[in-house]
Structures are given as C-alpha cells and as structure tokens.
N, C-alpha and C positions, 0 to 999 in steps of 0.2 A: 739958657739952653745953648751947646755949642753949635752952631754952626759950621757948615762947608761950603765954600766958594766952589762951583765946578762949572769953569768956560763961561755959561752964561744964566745969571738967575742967581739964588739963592735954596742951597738943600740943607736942609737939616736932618741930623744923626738918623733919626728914624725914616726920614724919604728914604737916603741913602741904604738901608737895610734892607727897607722894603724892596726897591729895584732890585738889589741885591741877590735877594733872597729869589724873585723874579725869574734872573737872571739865571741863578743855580738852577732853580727848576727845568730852565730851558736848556741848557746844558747837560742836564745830569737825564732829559729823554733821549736829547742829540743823542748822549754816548752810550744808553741802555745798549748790551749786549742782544745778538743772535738768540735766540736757544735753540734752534735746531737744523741743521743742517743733512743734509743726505747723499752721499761720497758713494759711487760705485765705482767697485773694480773690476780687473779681468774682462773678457769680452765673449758676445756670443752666447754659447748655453752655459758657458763656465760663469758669465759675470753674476752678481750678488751687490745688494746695496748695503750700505751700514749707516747710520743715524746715530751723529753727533749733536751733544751738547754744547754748548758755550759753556765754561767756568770762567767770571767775571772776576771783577774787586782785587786786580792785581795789587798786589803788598800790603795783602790782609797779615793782621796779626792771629800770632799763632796760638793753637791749645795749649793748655800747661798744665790740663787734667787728666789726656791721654796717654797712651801707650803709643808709640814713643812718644815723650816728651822733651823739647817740645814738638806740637805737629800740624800742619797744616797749612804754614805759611807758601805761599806762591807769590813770585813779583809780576808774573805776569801771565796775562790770559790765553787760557786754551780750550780746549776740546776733549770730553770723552766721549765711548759710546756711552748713546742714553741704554742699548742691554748689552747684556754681556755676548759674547761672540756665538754665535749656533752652530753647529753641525753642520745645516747645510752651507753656511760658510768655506768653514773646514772641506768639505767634498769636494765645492767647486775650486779651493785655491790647489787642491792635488789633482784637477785635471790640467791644470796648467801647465804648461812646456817649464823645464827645466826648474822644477819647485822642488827641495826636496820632501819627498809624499810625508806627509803625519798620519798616526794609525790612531783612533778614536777608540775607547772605549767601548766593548759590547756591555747599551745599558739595558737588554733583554730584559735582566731578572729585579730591575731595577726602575721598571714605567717605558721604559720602552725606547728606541732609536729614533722618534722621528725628527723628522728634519728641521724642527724650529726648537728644539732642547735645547738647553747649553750645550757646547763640545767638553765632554772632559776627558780622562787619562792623557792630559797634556801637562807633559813638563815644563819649565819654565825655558828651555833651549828652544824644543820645538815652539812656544808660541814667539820666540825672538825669530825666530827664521820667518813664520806667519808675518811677523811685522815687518820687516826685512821686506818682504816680495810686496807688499801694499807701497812699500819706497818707489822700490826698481821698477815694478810695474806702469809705475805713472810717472817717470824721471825725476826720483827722487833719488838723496843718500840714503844709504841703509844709515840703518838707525845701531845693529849690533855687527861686531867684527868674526866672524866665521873664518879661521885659517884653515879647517877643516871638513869635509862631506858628510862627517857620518850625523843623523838626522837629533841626536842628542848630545854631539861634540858640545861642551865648554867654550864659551866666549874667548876673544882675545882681549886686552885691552888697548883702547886706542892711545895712539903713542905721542907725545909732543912732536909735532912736521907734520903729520897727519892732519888730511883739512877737514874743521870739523871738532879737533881738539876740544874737550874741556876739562880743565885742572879738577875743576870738581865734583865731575862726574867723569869718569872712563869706563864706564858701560856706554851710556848714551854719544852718536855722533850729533852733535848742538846743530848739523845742519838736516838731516832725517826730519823729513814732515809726522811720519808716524810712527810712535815707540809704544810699549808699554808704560802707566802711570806711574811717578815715583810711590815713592809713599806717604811726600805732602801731599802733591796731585791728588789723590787717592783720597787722601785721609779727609781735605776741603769737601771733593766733590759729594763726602759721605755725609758730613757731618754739621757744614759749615751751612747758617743762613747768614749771608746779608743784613743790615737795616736797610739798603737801598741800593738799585744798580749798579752806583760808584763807589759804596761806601767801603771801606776798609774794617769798618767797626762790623758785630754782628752776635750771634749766638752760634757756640758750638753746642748740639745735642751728646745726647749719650749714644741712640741708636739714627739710622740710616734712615730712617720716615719722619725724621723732625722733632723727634720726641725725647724726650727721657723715660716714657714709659715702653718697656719692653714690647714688639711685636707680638701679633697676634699669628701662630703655624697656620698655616691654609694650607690646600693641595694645590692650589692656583688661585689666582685674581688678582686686581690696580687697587684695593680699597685701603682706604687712610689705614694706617697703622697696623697691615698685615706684611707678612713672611712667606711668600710661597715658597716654601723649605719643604713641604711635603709630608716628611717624614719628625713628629714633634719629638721623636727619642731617640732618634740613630740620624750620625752625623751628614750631612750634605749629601742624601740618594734623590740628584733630583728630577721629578717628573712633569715641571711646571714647564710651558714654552717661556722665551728670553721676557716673551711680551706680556706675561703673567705671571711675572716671577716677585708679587708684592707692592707695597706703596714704593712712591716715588720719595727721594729726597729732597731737602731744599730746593736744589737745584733743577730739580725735574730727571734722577738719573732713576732708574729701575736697577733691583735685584742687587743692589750695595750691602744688604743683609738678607738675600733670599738667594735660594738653588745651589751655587757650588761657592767653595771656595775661591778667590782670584790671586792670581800672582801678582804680585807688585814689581817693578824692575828695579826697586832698592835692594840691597843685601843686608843679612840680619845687625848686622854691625854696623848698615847703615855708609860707609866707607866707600863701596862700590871701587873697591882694587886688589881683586881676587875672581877671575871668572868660576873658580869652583867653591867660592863661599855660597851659603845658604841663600833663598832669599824669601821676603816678607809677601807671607799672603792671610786675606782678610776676607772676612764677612760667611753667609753663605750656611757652615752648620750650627745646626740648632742640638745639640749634644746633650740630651736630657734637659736643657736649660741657654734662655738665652744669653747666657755670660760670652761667648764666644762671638755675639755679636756686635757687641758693644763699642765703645771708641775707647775702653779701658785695654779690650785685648788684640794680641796680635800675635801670628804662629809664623814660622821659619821652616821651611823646605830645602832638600837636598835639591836645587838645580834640573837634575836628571830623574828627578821625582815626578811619576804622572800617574798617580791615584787618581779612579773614577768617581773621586769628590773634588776633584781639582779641573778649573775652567782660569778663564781671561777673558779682559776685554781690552779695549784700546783708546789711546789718547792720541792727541793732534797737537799741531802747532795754533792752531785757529786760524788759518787762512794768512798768517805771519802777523794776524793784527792784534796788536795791544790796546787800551783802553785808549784813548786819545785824549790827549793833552790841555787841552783847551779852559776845561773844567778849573784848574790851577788858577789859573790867569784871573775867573770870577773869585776861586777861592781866596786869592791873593788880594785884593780887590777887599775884599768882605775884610780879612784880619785886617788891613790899613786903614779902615773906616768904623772900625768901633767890635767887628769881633763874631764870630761864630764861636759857639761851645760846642766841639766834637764829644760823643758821648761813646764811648765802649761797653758794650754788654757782650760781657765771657760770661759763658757758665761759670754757676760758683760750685 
C-alpha cells in the first residue's frame, strides 16, 4: 500500500481521501451560494421591491442540445429576478422624476391590469431604459447607452475609451449592476441543474420545471411541472400574477416558461453590434403546443417591438461576488493525492 508522509505521523492514500473528501464538503457549504435576495428601489410611495436569485456554478459547461447552440455557459455568478417584472413595478418607476414614462399595455380584454401581472407591451428599448434607472437610481452605471430621449430610441454602442467598455459585448456597460439577461444568463437560469453548489457539471432539461416532460397550462399556480400560461391555445395572454405564474426551475426562478414572453439583452445574431438588430426572447407562450417552450426554441424581435405577449425581467451582478476560490486549493489537494473523478451529466 502506498503511503504518505505528511509533517507528522504516517497517512495512507485512503486517510488522505477521506480528509479530503471531508474537506471538500466543508468547503463546498462554505461557498454554497445566496438564493434570494430582496433590492428595493425608488423611494416613498413610488418604491417597489424585486427578489433576486443567485445563479451559482460559474464556468458551467455549456448545452449543445439547444437553440442557440452552444448555450448556457456563464463564468461567473449572478443574479436574476426569481419573477419576472409586474406592472406595478412599471407604475412606480414612471412616477419617478426624470424616467422616461413606459406606456403598458391595456390587458382589459385579456384578465385584466392588476397590479401584480406581468408588464407587457414593452419593447426591448423601453425595458433597457427600466434597467438603466434601477443603475442611476442607486449610483450605479447604466447598464445601455441612450444618445437619444425618445422613450423607444435604439441603443448606442459603447465605444472603446468609454469606462465600462467591453469588446465582447457592446450593449452591456461591464460596470452597471443591473442589465437585462444575456441569453447564456437566461438560458442557465432556465434550464441548467447543478449536481452541487460548486459544481460545474450538471443536467440541462428540455423545459423550465426541471424536466423533459412538457408543462402542464394552468390559469395560475407554484405546482411541480405547471405553466401558468393561462391561455393553452393562444399565444402568451397572460393573467396569472408574477407569483403564480408556474413551477420553479432548478434554480428556484418562476415563470421562465409561463405568462409572457421575455427579452433577452442578446441580439439574434448573437454579435450584440448593431443597436437596431433584432433581439432573442424566450419562454412564456404556449401556441397550441408546448414546442415554444422548450430549450430547443428561441424567437427574435424587432427591438422597438412591444406586443402585449411580451414582458422582462432582470439580472444583477450578485453583490460583485463570485464563487470563492478556496475550494481549488482542496481540489488541488485531492488531484496530488491520488485523485477525484469529476462526472458530467449533459442531457443526451
């Protein structure tokens, strides 16, 4: 049997594991993520809360079954809303001084306006201005570049000197606390489970409850593997509140395949260097069939497009915190001492 000399005594391959393995465990609670957090803005009768998730397991590997392929990868951790954004959200950020106003949708003939729906007839401009004022309001950078007033102007792109800059993205300013999701962002928080807090390995589903099996249309409700889409033959009319809008994903997000469609802040080409290119929005209707919510499909919009099947919701930085480091140092540990077998489970 080989042994290991360490400082003082005598361990053998399998002591050293076991501690090891100990070790990881103790580490791998240390660095378990958040899941939820609660950010109000605004102030007064205007303010509003919104509840964040944590999206952990920065420099997961990515789908290569989806639409886009590949999709999913994120290197590092952040934050979505666990629902998507409400109306009275929307009300309260256009009582605000100097916002420019967004006009919501009359969903009258469609379940009605109240104040915990999703907001839709929002374009993807107007919900970048919404994200925008969640920056400025709390002394943040905005997160999209407006040269312009008018309430569905076109993006500018951010320019190399500009702080904030990134070459690989120019929608997003890299220092804005809050943006809309890309369409990895997005596509993780949908689809993607874990095998463990840190892990990078995991399962990607097909749909948004964790499953491969198709949701179940509801009018409303939180149950395992429903859709509150409302409407099971006409596309995203919806009348569920944000908080009833279907199961939860891996992750714990609601409404990633129930109530409206969402914008994604990628463009269809994926490129993000064109503020009047199209951009990717997902989940939400149920179109005689659940095909349209799956992780296979994904639809493209004109920008300046705000149909009352189209909503958003919002991503963070996490508090600027990544996964912490620490973990490596055991894991490094373990491969010099005889070995861990990382296991990957993709969907096949």
């Amino acid at each position: 049997m080989r042994c290991f000399h360490l400082i003082h005594g005598l361990w053998t391959s399998s002591r050293v594991l076991s501690v090891a393995a100990g070790a990881l465990a103790t580490v791998a609670s240390m660095a378990a993520p958040s899941y939820a957090a609660v950010v109000s803005f605004g102030t007064g009768a205007n303010q509003f809360n919104m509840e964040f998730v944590t999206i952990g397991n920065p420099g997961n590997a990515a789908d290569t079954t989806g639409e886009p392929n590949p999709a999913g990868a994120v290197d590092r951790t952040y934050d979505i809303g666990k629902f998507e954004v409400s109306r009275a959200m929307v009300d309260a950020y256009n009582l605000n001084p100097g916002v420019v106003a967004i006009t919501l949708a009359d969903m009258s003939s469609f379940g009605g306006n109240g104040s915990n729906r999703p907001s839709t007839g929002i374009s993807w401009n107007e919900a970048a201005r919404f994200v925008n004022w969640l920056n400025t309001s709390t002394g943040n950078q905005a997160a999209y570049k407006f040269t312009t007033s008018g309430v569905n102007d076109n993006i500018a792109l951010w320019q190399d000197g500009d702080a904030g800059y990134d070459v690989n993205n120019k929608y997003r300013n890299s220092l804005a606390k809050y943006f809309l999701p890309s369409y990895n962002e997005w596509y993780k928080a949908a689809y993607f489970k874990p095998d463990s807090p840190t892990s990078t390995t995991g399962t990607y589903y097909d749909f948004a409850t964790g499953s491969d099996t198709a949701p179940t249309p509801v009018a409303s409700g939180t149950g395992t593997g429903v859709n509150g889409n409302n409407e099971a033959v006409y596309e995203g009319r919806p009348r569920a509140d944000v908080n009833l809008a279907g199961g939860f994903s891996p992750y714990g997000v609601m409404g990633l395949g129930g109530n409206v469609r969402e914008w994604q802040e990628s463009s269809s080409d994926l490129a993000n260097n064109s503020g009047s290119s199209s951009r990717g929005i997902r989940g939400g209707g149920w179109n005689l069939n659940s095909n349209s919510l799956s992780s296979s499909t994904r639809f493209n919009v004109d920008p300046s497009n705000g149909g009352n099947n189209l909503g958003f919701r919002v991503a963070s930085r996490s508090s600027d915190a990544v996964v912490p480091e620490p973990s490596m140092m055991v894991i490094g540990m373990v491969f010099g001492l005889g070995g861990v077998a990382a296991k990957r489970r993709l969907k096949k």
